[in-house]
C-alpha positions in Angstrom: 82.9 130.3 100.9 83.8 127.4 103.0 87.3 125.9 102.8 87.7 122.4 101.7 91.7 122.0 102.9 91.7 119.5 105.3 94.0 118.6 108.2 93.5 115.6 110.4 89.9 116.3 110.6 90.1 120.1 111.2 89.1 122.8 108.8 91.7 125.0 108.1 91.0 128.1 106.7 94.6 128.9 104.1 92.5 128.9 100.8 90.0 130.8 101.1 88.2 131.8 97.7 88.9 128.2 96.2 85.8 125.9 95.5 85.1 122.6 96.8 82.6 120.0 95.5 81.4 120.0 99.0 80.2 123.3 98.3 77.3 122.3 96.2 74.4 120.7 97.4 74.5 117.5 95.6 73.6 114.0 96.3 76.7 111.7 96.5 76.7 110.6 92.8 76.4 113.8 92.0 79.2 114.9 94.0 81.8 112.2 92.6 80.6 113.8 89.2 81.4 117.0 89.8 84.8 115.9 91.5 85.5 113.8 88.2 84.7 117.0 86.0 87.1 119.2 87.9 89.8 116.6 87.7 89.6 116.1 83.7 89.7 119.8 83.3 92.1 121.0 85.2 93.0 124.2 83.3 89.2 125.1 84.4 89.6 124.6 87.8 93.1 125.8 88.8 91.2 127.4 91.9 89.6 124.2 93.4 92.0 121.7 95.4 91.4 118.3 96.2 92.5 116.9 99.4 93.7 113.5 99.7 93.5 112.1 103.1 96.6 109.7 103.4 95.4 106.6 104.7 92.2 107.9 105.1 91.5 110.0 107.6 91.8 108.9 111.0 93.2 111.5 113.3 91.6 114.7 115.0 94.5 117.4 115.8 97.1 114.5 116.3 94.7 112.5 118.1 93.9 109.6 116.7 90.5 108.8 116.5 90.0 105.7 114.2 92.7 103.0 113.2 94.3 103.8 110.0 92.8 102.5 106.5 90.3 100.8 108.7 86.7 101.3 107.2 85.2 103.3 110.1 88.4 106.3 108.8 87.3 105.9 105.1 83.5 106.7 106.4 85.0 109.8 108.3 86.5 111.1 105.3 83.7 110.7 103.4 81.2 112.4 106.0 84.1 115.3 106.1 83.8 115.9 102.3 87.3 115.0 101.7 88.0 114.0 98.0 89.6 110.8 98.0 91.4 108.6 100.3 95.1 106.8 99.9 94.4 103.1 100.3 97.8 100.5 100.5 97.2 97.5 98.9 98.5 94.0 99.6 97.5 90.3 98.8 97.5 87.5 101.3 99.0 83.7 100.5 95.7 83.2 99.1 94.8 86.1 97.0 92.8 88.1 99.1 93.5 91.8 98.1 93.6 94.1 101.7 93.8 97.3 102.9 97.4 97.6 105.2 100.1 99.9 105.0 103.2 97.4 106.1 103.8 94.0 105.1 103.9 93.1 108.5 101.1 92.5 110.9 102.8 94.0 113.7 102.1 97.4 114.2 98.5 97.7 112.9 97.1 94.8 114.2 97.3 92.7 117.3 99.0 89.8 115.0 102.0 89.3 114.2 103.9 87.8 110.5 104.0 88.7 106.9 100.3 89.4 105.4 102.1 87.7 102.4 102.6 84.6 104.5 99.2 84.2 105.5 95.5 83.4 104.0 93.0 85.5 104.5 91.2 83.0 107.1 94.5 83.4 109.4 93.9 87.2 109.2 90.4 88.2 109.0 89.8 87.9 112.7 93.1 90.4 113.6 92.1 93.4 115.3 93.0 96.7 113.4 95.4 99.0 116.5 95.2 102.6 117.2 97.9 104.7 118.8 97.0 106.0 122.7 99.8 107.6 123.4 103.5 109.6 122.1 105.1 106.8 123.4 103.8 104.9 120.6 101.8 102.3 122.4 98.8 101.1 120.5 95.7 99.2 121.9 93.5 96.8 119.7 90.0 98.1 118.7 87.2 96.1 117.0 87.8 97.0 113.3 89.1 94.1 111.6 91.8 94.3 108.1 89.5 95.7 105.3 89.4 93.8 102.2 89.6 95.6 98.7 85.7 94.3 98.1 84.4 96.0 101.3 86.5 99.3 100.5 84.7 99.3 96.9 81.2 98.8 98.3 81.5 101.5 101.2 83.0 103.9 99.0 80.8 103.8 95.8 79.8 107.0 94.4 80.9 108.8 97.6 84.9 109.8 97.1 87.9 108.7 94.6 90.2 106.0 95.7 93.6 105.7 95.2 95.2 102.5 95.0 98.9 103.2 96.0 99.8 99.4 94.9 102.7 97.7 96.8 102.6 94.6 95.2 103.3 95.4 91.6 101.9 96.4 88.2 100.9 92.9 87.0 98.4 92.7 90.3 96.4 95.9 89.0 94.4 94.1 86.6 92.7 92.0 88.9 91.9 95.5 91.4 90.7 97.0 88.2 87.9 94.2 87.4 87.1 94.5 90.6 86.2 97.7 90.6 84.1 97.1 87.4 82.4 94.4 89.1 81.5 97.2 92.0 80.6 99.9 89.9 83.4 101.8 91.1 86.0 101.9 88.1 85.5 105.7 87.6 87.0 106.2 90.9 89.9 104.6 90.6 93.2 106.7 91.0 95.7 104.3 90.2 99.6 105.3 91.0 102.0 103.9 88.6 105.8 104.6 89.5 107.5 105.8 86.4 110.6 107.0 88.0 113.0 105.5 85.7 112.7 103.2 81.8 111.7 100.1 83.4 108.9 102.0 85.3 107.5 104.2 82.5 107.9 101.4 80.3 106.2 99.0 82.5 103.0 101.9 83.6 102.6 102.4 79.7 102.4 99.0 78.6 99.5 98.9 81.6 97.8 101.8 80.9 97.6 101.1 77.3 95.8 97.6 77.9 93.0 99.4 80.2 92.6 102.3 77.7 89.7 102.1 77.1 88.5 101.8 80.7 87.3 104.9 82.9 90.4 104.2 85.4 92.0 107.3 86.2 96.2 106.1 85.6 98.5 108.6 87.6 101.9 108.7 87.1 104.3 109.0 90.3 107.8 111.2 90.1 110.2 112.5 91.8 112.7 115.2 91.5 115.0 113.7 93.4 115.4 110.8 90.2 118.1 110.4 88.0 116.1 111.7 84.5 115.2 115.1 86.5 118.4 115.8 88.2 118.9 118.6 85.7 116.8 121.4 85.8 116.7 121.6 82.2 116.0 118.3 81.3 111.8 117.9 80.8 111.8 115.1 78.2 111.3 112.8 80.6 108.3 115.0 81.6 107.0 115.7 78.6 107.3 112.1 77.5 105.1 110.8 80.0 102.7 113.4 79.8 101.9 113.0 76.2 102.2 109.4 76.7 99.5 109.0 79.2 97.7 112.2 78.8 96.7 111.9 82.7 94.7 114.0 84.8 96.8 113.8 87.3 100.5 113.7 87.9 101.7 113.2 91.5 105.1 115.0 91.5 107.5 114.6 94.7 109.4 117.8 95.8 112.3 115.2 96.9 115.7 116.3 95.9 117.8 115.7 99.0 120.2 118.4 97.8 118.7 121.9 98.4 120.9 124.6 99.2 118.2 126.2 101.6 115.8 123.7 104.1 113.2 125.4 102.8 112.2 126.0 99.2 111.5 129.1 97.7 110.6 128.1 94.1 109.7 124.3 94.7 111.7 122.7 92.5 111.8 120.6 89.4 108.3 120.5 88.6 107.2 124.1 89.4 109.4 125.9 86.9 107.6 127.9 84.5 108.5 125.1 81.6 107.0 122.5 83.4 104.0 124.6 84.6 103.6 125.2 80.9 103.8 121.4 79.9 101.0 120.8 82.8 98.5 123.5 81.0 99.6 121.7 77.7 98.8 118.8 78.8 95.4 119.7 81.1 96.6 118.2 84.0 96.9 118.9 87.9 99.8 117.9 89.8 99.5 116.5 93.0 101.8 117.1 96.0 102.4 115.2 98.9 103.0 117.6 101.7 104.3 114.7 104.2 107.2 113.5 105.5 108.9 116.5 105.5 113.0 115.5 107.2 116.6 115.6 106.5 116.2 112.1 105.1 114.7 113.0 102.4 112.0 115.7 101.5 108.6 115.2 100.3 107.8 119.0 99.4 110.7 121.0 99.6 110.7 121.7 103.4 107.1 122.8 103.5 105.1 120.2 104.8 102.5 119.2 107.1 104.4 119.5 109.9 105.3 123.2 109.5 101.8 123.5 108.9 100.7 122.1 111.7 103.2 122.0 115.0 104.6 125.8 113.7 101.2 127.0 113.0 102.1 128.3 109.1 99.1 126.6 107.1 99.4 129.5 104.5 103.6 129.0 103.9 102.8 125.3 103.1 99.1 124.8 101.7 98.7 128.4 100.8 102.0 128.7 99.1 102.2 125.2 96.9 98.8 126.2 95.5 99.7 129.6 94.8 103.1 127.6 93.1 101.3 125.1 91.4 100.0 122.5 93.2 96.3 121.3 93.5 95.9 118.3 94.3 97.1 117.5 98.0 98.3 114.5 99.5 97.7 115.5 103.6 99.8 113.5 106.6 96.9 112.1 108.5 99.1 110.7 111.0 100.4 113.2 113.1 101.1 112.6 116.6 100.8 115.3 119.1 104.4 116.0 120.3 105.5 116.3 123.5 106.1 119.7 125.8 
């Protein structure tokens, strides 16, 4: 059975034995409903894993092939079977709702300024960058700033979206009638920071107006916050869990403070009580397995890069599956380091 783990565009081979919804020869409607199934049952599909491609996916190997969040990488993840894509949102003077990591023009795109500063018609001509080189050089290409509208259409009943919102919990209902208006709503995986009282209060007052909506809420924390500092404290947990009910939880292996650079149990959230609340709760957690550095850890010293540049897929893929995890969060931005 084919692997579904993804990295950068290569097939990499650390799961074998777990399904994917590429698997099945579906159409692409059919396809998002199968994904959807296996997400709100998670306690029946602890063997399949769904790859995220983080900002798309727009890199081969560390080369880069596409810019990043532009709509030509949201196409390749969907033509690679990938499950969903991680899509930053932001919101011009004028209200237009685009597709760009920074808040700054700068690196992405041959303008320069806030995207905050500017309307839409001072940005819809800027050329989308890719990187040519280690040096971190970039040259402009012909793929413009996506807006929210275009990401909707392209990606309708082909692969789940998730909006990782950087401009705040009171823009989300206008990205959520959106997605009605496109037909998309089912496919929304909205992250909600609840990493401390003003967060969880502020993601459940949210999530209780669109409760009745088909928008898949998921809660973000870390292990590195104050409320999970203690390894004996899941209250905090459980709270939001039976709270939200979510299908997905993305949990952060974060803690700055482990006494080894590489984890052996994966902290907080893989204990055996808070694998239990998971499978109380039906839900999946999802790991981000980027950004792996001294500054602070995204997943316990096992991340992409040991993965990839030390050639150990199956001590960071293999092994947070095997802990836990399955839903993945994959660094699509590797560079290929120098010799």
């Amino acid at each position: 059975m084919k692997s579904k783990l993804l990295m950068v565009g290569a097939c990499v081979s650390v799961l074998a034995g777990c399904n994917s919804s590429t698997d099945e020869q579906v159409t692409d409607s059919q396809r998002v409903d199968v994904m959807l199934e296996r997400l709100h049952n998670a306690n029946e599909h602890r063997d399949h894993v769904f790859v995220v491609g983080h900002r798309a996916l727009w890199t081969d190997q560390g080369e880069s092939l596409f810019p990043e969040q532009s709509l030509k990488s949201i196409q390749y993840a969907i033509d690679m079977g990938v499950d969903a894509v991680e899509l930053d949102i932001r919101v011009t003077a004028d209200e237009q709702y685009v597709i760009l990591h920074d808040g700054s023009l700068d690196r992405t795109t041959d303008c320069t300024g806030s995207i905050s500063s500017k309307t839409w018609d001072e940005v819809k001509d800027c050329r989308l960058t890719i990187r040519i080189d280690d040096s971190g050089n970039y040259e402009p290409t012909d793929e413009k700033i996506p807006t929210l509208e275009q990401v909707y259409a392209l990606a309708k009943d082909k692969i789940l979206i998730n909006l990782d919102n950087k401009v705040g919990n009171g823009r989300y209902p206008d990205m959520l009638n959106m997605a009605r208006e496109y037909g998309v709503e089912r496919q929304i995986l909205a992250s909600v920071r609840m990493a401390n009282e003003s967060g969880r209060q502020s993601g459940y007052a949210l999530i209780e107006e669109w409760k009745d909506s088909e928008v898949i809420f998921m809660p973000n924390i870390y292990d590195s916050d104050a409320d999970y500092s203690d390894p004996a404290n899941y209250s905090y947990l459980e709270e939001i869990l039976e709270t939200v009910n979510p299908a997905v939880v993305q949990v952060r292996n974060a803690w700055h403070d482990y006494p080894q650079s590489v984890t052996q149990d994966g902290g907080f959230f893989f204990t055996d009580e808070a694998l239990a609340l998971r499978d109380k709760y039906n839900t999946h957690f999802w790991i981000n397995t980027l950004y792996d550095s001294t500054a602070g850890l995204r997943s316990g010293g096992r991340g992409d890069e040991m993965a990839f540049y030390d050639d150990l897929p199956d001590e960071v893929w293999g092994w947070w599956h095997r802990t836990g995890a399955t839903m993945f969060q994959l660094m699509s931005q590797l560079w290929r380091q120098s010799s």
